[in-house]
C-alpha positions as CSV (number, residue, x, y, z in Angstrom):
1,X,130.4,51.6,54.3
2,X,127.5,53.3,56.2
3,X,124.9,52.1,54.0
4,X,122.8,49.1,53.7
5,X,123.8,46.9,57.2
6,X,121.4,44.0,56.1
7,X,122.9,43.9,52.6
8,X,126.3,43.6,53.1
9,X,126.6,41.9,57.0
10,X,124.4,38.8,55.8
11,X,126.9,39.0,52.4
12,X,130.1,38.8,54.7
13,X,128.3,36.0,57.0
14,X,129.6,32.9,54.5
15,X,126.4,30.2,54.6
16,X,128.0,27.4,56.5
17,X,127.9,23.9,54.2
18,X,125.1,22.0,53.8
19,X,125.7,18.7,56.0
20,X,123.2,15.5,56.0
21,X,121.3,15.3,59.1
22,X,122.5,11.6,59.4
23,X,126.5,13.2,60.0
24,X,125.0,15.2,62.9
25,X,124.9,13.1,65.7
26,X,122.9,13.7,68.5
27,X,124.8,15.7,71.0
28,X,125.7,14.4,75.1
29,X,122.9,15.0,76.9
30,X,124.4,16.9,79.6
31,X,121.7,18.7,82.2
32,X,122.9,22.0,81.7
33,X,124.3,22.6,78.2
34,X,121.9,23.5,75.3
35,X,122.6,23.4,71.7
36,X,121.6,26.4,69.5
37,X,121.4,25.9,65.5
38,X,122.0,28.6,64.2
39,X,122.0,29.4,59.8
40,X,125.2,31.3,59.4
41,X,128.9,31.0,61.3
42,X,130.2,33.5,64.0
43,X,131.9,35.9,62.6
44,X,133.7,39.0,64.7
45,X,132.4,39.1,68.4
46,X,134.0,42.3,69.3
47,X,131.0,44.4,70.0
48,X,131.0,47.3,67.3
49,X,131.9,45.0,64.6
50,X,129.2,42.0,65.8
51,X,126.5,42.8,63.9
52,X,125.1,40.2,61.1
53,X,122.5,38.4,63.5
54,X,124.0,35.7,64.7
55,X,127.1,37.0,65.6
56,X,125.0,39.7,67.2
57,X,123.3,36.9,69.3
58,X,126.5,34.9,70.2
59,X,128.1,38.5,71.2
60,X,125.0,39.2,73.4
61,X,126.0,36.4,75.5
62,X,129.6,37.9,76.3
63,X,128.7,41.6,76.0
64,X,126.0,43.8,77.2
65,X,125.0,47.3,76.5
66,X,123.4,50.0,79.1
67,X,119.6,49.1,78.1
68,X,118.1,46.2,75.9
69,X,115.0,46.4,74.2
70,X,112.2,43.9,75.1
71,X,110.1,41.5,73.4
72,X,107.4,45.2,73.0
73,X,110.3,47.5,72.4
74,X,110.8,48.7,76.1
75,X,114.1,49.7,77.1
76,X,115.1,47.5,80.5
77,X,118.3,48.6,81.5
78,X,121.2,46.0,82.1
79,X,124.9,47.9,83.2
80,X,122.9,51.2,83.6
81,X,120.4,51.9,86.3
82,X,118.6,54.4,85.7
83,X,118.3,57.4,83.3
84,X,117.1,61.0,83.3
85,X,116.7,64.2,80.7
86,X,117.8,67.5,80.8
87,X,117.3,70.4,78.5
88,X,114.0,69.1,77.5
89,X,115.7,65.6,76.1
90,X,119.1,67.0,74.7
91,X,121.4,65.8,77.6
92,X,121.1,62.2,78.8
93,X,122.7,61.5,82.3
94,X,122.9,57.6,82.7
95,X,123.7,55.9,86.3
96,X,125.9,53.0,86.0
97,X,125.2,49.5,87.4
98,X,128.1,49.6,90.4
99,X,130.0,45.8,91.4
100,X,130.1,44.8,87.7
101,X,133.1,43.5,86.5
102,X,134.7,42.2,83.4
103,X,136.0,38.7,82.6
104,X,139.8,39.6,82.7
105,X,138.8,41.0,86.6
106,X,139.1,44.6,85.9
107,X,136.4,47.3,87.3
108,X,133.3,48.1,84.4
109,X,133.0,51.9,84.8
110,X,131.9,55.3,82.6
111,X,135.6,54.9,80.6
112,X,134.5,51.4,79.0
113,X,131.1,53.3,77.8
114,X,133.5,56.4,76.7
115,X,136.1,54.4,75.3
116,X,133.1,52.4,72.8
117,X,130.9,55.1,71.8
118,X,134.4,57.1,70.5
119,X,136.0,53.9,68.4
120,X,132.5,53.8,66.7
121,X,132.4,57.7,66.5
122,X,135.8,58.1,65.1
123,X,136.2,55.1,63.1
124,X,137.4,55.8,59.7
125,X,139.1,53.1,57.7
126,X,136.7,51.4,57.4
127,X,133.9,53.3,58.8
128,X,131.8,51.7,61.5
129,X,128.2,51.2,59.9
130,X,127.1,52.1,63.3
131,X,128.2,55.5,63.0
132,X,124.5,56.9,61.8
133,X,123.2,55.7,65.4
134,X,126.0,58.1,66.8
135,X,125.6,61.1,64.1
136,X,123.5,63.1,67.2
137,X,125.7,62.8,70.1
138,X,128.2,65.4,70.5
139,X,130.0,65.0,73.6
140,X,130.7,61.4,75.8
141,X,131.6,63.2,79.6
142,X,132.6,61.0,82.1
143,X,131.0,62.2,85.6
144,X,132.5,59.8,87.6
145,X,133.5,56.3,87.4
146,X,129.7,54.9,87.4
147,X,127.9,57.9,86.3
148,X,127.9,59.6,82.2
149,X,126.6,62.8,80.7
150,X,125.3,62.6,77.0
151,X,125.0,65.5,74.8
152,X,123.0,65.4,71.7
153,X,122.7,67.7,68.7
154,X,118.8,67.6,69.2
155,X,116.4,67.0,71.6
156,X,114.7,63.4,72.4
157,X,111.8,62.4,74.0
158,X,113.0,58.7,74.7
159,X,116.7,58.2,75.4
160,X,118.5,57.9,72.0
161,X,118.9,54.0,70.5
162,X,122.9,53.9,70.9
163,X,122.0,52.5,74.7
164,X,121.5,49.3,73.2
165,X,125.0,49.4,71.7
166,X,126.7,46.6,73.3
167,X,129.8,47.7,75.3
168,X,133.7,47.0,75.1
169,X,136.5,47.1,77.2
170,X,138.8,49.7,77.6
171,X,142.1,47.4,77.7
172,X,140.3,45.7,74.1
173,X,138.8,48.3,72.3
174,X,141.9,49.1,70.4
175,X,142.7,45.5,69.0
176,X,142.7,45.4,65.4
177,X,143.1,41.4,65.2
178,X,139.8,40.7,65.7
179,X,139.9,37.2,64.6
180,X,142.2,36.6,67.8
181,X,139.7,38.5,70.0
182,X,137.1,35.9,68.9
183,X,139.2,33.1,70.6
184,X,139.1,35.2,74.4
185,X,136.3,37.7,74.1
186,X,136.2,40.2,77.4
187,X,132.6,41.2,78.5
188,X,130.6,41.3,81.6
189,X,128.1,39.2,80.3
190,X,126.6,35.6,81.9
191,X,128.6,33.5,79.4
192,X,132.6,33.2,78.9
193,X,134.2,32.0,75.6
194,X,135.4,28.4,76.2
195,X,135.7,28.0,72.2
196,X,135.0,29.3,69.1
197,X,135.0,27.8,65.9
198,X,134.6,29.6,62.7
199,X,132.4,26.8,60.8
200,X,131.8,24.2,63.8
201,X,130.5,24.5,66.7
202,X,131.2,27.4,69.3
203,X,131.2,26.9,73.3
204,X,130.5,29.5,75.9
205,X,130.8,28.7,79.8
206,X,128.7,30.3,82.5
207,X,130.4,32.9,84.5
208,X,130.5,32.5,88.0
209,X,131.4,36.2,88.8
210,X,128.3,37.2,86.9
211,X,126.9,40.4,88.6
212,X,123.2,39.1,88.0
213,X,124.2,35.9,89.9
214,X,124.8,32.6,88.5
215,X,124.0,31.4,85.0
216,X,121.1,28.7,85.2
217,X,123.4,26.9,82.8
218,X,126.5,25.4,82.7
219,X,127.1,26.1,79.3
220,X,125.8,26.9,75.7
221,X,127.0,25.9,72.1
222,X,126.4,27.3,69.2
223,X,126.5,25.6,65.7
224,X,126.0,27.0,62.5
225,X,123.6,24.7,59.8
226,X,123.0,26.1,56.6
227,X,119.4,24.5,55.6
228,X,117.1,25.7,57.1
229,X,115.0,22.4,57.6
230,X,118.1,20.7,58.6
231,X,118.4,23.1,61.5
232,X,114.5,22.3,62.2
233,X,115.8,18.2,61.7
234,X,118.5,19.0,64.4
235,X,115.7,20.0,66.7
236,X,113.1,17.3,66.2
237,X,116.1,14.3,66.8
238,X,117.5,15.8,69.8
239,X,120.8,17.3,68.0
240,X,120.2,20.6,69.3
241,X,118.0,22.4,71.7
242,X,116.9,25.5,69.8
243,X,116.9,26.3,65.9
244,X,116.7,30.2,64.1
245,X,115.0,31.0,61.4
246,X,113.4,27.1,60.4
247,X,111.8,26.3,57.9
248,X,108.0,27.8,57.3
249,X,106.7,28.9,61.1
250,X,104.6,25.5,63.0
251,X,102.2,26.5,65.7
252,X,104.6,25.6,68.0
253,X,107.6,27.7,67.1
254,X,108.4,31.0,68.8
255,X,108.2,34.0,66.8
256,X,110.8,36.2,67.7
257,X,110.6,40.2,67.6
258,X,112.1,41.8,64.8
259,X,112.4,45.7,63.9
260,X,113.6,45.3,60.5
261,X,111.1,45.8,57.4
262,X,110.9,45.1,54.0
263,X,109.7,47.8,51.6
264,X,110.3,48.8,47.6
265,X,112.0,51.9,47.2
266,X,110.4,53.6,44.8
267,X,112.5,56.1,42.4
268,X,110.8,58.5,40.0
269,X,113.0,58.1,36.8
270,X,110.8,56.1,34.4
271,X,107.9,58.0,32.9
272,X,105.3,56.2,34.7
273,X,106.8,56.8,38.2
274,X,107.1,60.4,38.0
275,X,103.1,60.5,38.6
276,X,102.8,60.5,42.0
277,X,99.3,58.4,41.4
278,X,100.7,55.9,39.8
279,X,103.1,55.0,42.8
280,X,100.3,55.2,45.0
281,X,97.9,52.8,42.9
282,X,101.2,50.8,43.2
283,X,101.6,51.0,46.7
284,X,97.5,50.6,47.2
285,X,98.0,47.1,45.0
286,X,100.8,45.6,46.4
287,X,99.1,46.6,50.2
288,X,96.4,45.2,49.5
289,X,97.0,41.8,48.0
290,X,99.6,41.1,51.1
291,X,96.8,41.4,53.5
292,X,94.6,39.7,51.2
293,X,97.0,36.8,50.7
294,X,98.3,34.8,53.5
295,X,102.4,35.0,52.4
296,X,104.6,33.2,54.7
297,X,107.2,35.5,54.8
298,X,106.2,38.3,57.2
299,X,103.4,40.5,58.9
300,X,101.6,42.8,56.4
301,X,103.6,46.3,57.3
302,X,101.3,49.2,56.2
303,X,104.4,51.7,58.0
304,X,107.8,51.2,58.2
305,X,107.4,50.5,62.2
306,X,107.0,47.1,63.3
307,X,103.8,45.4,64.6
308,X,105.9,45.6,68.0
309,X,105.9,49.7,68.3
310,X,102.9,52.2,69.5
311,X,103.2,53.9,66.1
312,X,102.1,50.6,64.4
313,X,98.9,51.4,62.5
314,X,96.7,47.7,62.2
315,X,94.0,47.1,60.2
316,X,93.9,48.0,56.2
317,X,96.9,49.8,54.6
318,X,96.3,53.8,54.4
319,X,94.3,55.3,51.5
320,X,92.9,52.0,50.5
321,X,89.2,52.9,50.0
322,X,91.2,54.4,46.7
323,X,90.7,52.5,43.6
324,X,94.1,51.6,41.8
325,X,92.7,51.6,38.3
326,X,90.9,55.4,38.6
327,X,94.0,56.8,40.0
328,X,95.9,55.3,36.8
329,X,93.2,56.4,34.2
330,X,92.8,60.1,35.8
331,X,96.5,60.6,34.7
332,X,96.2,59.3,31.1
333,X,97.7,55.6,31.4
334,X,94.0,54.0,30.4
335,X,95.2,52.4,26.8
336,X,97.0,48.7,26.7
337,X,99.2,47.8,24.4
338,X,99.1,44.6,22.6
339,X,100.3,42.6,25.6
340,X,98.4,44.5,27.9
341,X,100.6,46.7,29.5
342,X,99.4,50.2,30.1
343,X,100.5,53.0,27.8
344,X,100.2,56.5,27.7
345,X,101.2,58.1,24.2
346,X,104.6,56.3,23.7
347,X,105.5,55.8,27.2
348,X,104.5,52.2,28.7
349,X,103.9,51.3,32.0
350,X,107.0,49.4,32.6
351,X,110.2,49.5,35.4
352,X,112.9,47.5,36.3
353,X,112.7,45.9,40.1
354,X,115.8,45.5,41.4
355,X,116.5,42.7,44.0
356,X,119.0,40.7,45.9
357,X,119.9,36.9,45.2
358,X,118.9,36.5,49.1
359,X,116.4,34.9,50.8
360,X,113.4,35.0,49.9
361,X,113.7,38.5,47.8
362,X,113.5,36.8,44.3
363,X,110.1,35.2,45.5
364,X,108.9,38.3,46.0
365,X,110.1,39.9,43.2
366,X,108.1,37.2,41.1
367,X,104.8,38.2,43.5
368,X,105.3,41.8,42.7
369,X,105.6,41.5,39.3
370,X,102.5,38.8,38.8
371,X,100.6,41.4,40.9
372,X,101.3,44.4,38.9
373,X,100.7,42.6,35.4
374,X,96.7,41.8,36.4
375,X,96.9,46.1,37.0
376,X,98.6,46.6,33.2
377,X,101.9,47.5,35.1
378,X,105.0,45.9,34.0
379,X,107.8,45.1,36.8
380,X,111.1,43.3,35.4
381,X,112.7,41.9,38.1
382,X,116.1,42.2,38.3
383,X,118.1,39.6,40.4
384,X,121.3,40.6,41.2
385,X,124.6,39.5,44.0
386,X,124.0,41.3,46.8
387,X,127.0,43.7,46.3
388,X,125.6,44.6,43.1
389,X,122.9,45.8,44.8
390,X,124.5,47.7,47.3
391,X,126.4,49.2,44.7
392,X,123.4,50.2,42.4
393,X,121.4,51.5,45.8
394,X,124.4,53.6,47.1
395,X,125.2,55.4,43.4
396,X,120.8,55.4,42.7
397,X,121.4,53.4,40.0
398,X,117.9,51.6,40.1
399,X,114.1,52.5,39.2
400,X,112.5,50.3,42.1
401,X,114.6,47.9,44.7
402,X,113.2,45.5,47.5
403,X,115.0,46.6,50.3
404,X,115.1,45.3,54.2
405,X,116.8,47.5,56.8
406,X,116.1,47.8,60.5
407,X,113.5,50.4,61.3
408,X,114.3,51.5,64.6
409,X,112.1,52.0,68.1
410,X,109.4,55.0,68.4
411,X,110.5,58.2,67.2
412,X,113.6,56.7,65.5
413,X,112.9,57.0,61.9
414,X,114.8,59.5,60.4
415,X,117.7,57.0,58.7
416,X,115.2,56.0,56.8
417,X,113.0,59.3,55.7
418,X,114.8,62.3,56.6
419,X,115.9,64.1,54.0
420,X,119.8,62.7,53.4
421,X,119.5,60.5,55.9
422,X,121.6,57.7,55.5
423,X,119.0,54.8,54.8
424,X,117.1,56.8,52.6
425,X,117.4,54.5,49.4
426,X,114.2,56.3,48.1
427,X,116.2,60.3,47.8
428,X,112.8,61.4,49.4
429,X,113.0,64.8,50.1
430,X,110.2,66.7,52.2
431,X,110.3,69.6,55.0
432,X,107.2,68.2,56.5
433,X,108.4,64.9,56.7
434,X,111.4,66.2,58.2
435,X,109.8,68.3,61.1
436,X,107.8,65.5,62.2
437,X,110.6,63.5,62.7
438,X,112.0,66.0,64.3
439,X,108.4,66.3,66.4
440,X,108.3,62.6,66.7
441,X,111.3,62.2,68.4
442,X,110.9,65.2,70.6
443,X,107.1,64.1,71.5
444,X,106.3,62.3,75.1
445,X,104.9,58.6,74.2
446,X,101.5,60.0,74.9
447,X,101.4,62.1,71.8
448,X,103.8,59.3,69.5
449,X,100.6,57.9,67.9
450,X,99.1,60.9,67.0
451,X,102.5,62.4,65.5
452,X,102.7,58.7,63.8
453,X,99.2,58.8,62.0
454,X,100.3,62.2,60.2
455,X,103.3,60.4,59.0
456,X,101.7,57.8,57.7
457,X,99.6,60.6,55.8
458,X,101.8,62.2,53.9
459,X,104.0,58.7,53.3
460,X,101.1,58.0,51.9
461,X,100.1,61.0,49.7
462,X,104.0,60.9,48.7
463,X,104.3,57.2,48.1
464,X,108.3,57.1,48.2
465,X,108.0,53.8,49.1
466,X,105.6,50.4,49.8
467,X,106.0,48.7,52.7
468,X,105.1,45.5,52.5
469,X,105.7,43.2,55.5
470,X,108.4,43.0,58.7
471,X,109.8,40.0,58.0
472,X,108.8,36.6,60.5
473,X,111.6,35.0,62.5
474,X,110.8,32.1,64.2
475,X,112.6,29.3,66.5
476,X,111.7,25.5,67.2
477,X,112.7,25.1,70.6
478,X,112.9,21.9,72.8
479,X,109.9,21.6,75.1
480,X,112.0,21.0,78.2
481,X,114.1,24.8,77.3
482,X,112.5,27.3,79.3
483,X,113.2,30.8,79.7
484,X,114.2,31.8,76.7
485,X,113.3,35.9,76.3
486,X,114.2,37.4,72.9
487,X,114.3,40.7,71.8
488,X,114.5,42.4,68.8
489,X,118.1,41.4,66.3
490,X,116.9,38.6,67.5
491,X,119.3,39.2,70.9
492,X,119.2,37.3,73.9
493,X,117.4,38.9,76.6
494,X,118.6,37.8,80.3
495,X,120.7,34.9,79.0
496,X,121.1,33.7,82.5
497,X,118.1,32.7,83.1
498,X,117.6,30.0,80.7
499,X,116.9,26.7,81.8
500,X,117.0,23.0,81.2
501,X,114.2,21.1,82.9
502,X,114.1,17.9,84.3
């Protein structure tokens, strides 16, 4: 399936049981091995098909893509060197990183990069959900062994997000028993597989031959805890060294990067949502109260960028010197019923919210709809499996549904508003919206945040959906870890460089 990664990769990822913290003993203190709790187990490593987030962290260790976005969204490249346009951003070349080698021994050169970007490309049974990320690029040429030529459908002022795709082996990339893969993973990366478990706990061994020089530790396990403030537990009595995704953030935790968001997709089947006012007093409501309220789930998103990008727009949400309840009377939806609930003739002001059993989605569910009920608007929430929900989003079954998908770097929004794009839950259709994608992506970062603000405009003025907040993941880390650099996933940035002090 190509649709809804978040959905169904943190459906696959099996919550690991619930253990007591007093069967968790606390592990050998050895002075260069660190513990990582972790919430769900690792699943499959290889590097197209590692993508729930922890796997995606474990495989980060192992494997490594051409670039890696920072903590702000910069690309840093890591087996590529260095990168330059052509045809005003259409063709990529890309310089590889030369004296890098694999774990089995064997020369990392342009094939590898070939060879990984084509299994996602041509993937078919199943699909690869990655395959949106590659719909642009029309041709892979190898150059020569260290150098590739990239050919895209459209031009791009930024090179194109599929850098960050973590890449495979030639001599692996056509397993199909990935579970056996998992036990002798081959990347270039600072860590070697030593062990892997499937519910305990997983061990990864520096590499020696690293091309980035020698890991600052020995060694690194990986143990997945389902509760969330036993994995914070773990921390506090020395059982492991770092924790994802705790219980509520302390002033102490990390927060880590995230480009994912959280929004309602907003259809126009019921009466009431047809009138494009009434989404926006929606959208002006919801926006409001989440910066008004201090909600411990996220940072208040008024655009489907994260607080991390140049396109982020702080401060109040857009269009909120508009006043919720005159936007609903102008188009007739004044009267109450009996129970309160706006009506207009025989039509109420009523919908059904639509919402995974995950997280903390039914929470906000319940906030949405206590929210909307002060306004006279009536939101049922519907809480459903999650592959219920994919299954209503893909076939558009569904009035309004709380979504969370990853937004993507600058310029990189057309999965989720372009017209047909893949990600586009809401069926928004609009010419303007798609030329300034189109302009956005095309545009030199000087001009992104004026190309940004328009978009936020007419998302506005259009109201497909309300964003509401990029959601906050955090980490409780031992005080004597240092150099722990996270990007956005949350991946591992420079992995070797992590440290236990004395």
């Amino acid at each position: 399936m190509l649709k809804y990664l978040v959905f169904t990769l943190i459906f696959s990822s099996l919550i690991a049981g619930v253990i007591g913290i007093q069967s968790l003993p606390p592990k050998e203190q050895e002075e260069d091995h660190i513990v990582i709790a972790v919430a769900t187990p690792i699943r499959n490593l290889f590097p197209p098909s590692a993508l729930d987030p922890v796997t995606k962290m474990a495989s980060s260790l192992v494997h490594e893509p051409l670039a890696v976005r920072d903590e702000h969204g910069e690309l840093l490249p890591v087996l590529a060197e260095r990168w330059y346009p052509e045809d005003g951003g259409r063709i990529w070349y890309v310089h590889l990183r030369g004296g890098v080698t694999w774990h089995d021994g064997s020369p990392f050169t342009a094939d590898d990069v070939q060879a990984t970007y084509r299994h996602i490309q041509d993937a078919a049974d199943p699909p690869s959900p990655l395959q949106p990320m590659f719909a642009d690029l029309l041709e892979v040429e190898v150059v020569h062994s260290q150098k590739l030529r990239l050919v895209f459908q459209e031009a791009s002022g930024a090179l194109p997000e599929l850098v960050a795709m973590p890449i495979a082996s030639t001599r692996t990339i056509d397993r199909t028993d990935h579970r056996s893969y998992n036990f002798r993973p081959v990347g270039t990366g600072p860590f070697v597989m030593d062990r892997w478990s499937a519910h305990g706990e997983t061990i990864l061994v520096a590499n020696d031959e690293y091309w980035s020089g020698e890991p600052g530790l020995d060694s690194i396990g990986i143990i997945p805890l389902g509760s969330a403030d036993l994995r914070r537990r773990a921390v506090q009595t020395g059982a492991a060294d770092v924790a994802l995704n705790t219980t509520s953030p302390e002033t102490d935790d990390l927060v880590l990067p995230t480009t994912d968001v959280v929004y309602l997709a907003v259809r126009d089947k019921p009466p009431f949502l047809v009138y494009p006012e009434a989404r926006r007093a929606i959208s002006i409501t919801l926006q409001r109260a989440w910066h008004q309220n201090e909600i411990d789930y996220g940072t208040a998103a008024a655009a489907p960028w994260p607080p991390t990008s140049n396109l982020h727009i702080h401060g109040t949400p857009p269009h909120s010197d508009d006043d919720p309840e005159t936007l609903l009377d102008a188009v007739g939806w004044s009267e109450q019923a009996e129970d309160g609930t706006r009506v207009s003739g025989s039509n109420r002001a009523e919908f059904e919210l639509l919402a995974p059993a995950w997280q903390e989605f039914a929470d906000v569910a319940e906030w949405i709809s206590d929210t909307l009920l002060n306004m006279g608007i009536a939101a049922t929430p519907e809480i459903e499996p999650l592959m219920e929900v994919e299954a209503r989003l893909i076939a558009g079954r569904f009035s309004t549904a709380l979504i969370r998908v990853q937004s993507g770097p600058d310029g990189d929004l057309k999965h989720l508003l372009a017209s047909g794009a893949p990600y586009n839950d809401m069926r928004y259709r609009n010419p303007e919206m798609d030329l300034l994608l189109e302009k956005l992506r095309a545009a030199p970062a000087t001009e992104r945040r004026t190309i940004g603000a328009e978009i936020a405009r007419v998302l506005a003025r259009d109201t497909p959906a309300v964003w509401l907040y990029h959601p906050r993941e955090n980490a409780a880390v031992r005080d004597e870890i240092s150099g722990l650099q996270w990007g956005p996933g949350p991946v591992l940035i420079r992995p070797e460089e992590i440290r236990r002090q004395d």
